[in-house]
C-alpha positions in Angstrom: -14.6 -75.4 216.9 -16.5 -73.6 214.2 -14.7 -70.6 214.4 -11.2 -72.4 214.5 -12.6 -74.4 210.9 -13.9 -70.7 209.5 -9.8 -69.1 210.6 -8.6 -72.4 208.9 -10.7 -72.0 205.8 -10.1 -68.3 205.6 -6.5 -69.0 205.5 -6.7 -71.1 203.0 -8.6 -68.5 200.5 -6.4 -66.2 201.2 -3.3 -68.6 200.1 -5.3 -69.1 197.4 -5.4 -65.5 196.2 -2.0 -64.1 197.0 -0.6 -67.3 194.8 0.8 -66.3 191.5 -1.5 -67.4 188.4 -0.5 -70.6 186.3 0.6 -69.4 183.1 -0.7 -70.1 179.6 0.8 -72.8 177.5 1.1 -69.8 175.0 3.2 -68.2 178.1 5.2 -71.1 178.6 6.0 -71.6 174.7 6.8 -67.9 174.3 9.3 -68.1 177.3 10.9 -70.6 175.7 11.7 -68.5 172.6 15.1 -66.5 171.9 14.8 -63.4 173.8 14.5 -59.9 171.5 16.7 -57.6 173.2 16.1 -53.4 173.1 18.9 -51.0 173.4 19.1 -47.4 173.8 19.0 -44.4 175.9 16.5 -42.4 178.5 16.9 -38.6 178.5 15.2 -35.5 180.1 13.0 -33.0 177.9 16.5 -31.4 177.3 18.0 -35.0 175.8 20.1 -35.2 178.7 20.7 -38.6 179.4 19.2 -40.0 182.7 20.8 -42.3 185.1 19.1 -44.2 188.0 15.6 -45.1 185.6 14.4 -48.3 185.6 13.5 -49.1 182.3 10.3 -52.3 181.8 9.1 -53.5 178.8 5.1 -53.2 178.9 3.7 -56.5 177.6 0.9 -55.5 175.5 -0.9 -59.2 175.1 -2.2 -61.2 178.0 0.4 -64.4 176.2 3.2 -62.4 177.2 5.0 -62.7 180.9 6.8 -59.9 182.7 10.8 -59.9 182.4 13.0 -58.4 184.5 13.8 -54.3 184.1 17.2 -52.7 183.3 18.6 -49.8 184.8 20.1 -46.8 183.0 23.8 -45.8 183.7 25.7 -43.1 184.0 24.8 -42.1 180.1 21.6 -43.0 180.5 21.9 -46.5 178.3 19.6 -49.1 179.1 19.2 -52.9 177.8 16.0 -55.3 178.0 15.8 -58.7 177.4 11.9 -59.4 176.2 10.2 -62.3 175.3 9.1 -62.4 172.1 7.1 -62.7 169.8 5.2 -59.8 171.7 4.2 -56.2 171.4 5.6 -53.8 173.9 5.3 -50.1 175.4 7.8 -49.1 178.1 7.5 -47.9 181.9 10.0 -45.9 183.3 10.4 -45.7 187.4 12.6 -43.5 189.6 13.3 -43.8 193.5 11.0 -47.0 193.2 8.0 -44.9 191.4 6.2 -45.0 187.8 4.8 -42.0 186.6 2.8 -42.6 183.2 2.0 -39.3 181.8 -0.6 -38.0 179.2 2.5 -36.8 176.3 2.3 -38.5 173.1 6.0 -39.2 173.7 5.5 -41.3 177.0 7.4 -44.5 176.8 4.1 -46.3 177.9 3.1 -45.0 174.5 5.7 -46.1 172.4 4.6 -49.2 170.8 7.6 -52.2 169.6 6.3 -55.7 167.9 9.1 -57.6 168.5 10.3 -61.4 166.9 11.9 -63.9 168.9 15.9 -63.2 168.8 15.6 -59.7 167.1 17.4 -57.0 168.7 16.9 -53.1 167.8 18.6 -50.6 169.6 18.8 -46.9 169.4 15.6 -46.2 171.2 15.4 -43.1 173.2 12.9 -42.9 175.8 11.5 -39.9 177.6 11.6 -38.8 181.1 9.8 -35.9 182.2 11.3 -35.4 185.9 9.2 -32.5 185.9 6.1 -34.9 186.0 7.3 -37.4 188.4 8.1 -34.4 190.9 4.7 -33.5 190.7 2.9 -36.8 191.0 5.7 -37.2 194.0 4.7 -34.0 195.6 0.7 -33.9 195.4 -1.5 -34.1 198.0 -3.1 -37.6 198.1 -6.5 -36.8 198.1 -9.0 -39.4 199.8 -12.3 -40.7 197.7 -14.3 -39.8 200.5 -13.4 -36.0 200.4 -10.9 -34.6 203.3 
C-alpha cells in the first residue's frame, strides 16, 4: 500500500517536471505582436552558400518564446519569423546538431534588436563545417576519466 501511494506520487512529480512552463504575461503579449521576419543567406568560410542548415533565432530575454527554425535551400537562403520586440543571436544545426563555436563571427554571436513587424534581410550567417566535423568526430570523453 505504501509503496503503491510513493509509485503514485512519484509519477505525479515527474508529470510535474516534464510539463512545459506557463509563460509570462510579457510572453503572451509579445506573441501576440506582428512577427519581425530575418532574411538572408548561410555560407561556408569560402561564402559558399550552405543548404540543409537549420537556421534559429536565439532569444536573448527570458520574455521572449522560441519560434520555429527555417531551413536553408539550395542557395543557402533562409527566412525566420521572430517575435518581437526581442533581441536575438542565431544557432545554426546540421544533420540534427548545433555546433556554437568560439569565432567572433559565430551566428550565436551576432546580436539583432528587432520591433514588432520589421523585417531586415540580407544577413549572412557563418558555417564552419570544419568545426561541426570535429565536434562530430571527437571522442566523448567521460567526467569520471576513461
Amino acid at each position: 500500500m505504501v509503496r503503491r501511494f510513493f509509485l503514485s506520487v512519484l509519477a505525479v512529480v515527474a508529470c510535474a517536471c516534464a510539463s512545459r512552463p506557463r509563460p509570462t504575461p510579457e510572453t503572451v503579449r509579445r506573441s501576440a505582436n506582428s512577427r519581425a521576419v530575418v532574411e538572408g543567406r548561410v555560407v561556408d568560410t569560402r561564402g559558399t552558400p550552405v543548404s540543409g542548415v537549420s537556421v534559429r533565432g536565439l532569444p536573448r530575454e527570458k520574455e521572449v518564446a522560441w519560434t520555429a527554425p527555417s531551413v536553408t535551400d539550395a542557395h543557402g537562403r533562409f527566412r525566420v519569423e521572430l517575435i518581437a520586440p526581442g533581441e536575438y543571436g542565431f544557432v545554426l544545426s546540421w544533420k540534427g546538431i548545433t555546433v556554437v563555436t568560439p569565432f567572433e563571427d559565430d551566428p550565436s554571436r551576432v546580436l539583432f534588436r528587432l520591433a514588432p513587424g520589421e523585417r531586415r534581410s540580407g544577413i549572412e550567417l557563418m558555417f564552419r563545417r570544419e568545426e561541426w566535423e570535429r565536434a562530430v568526430l571527437s571522442p566523448v570523453e567521460s567526467p569520471h576519466g576513461r
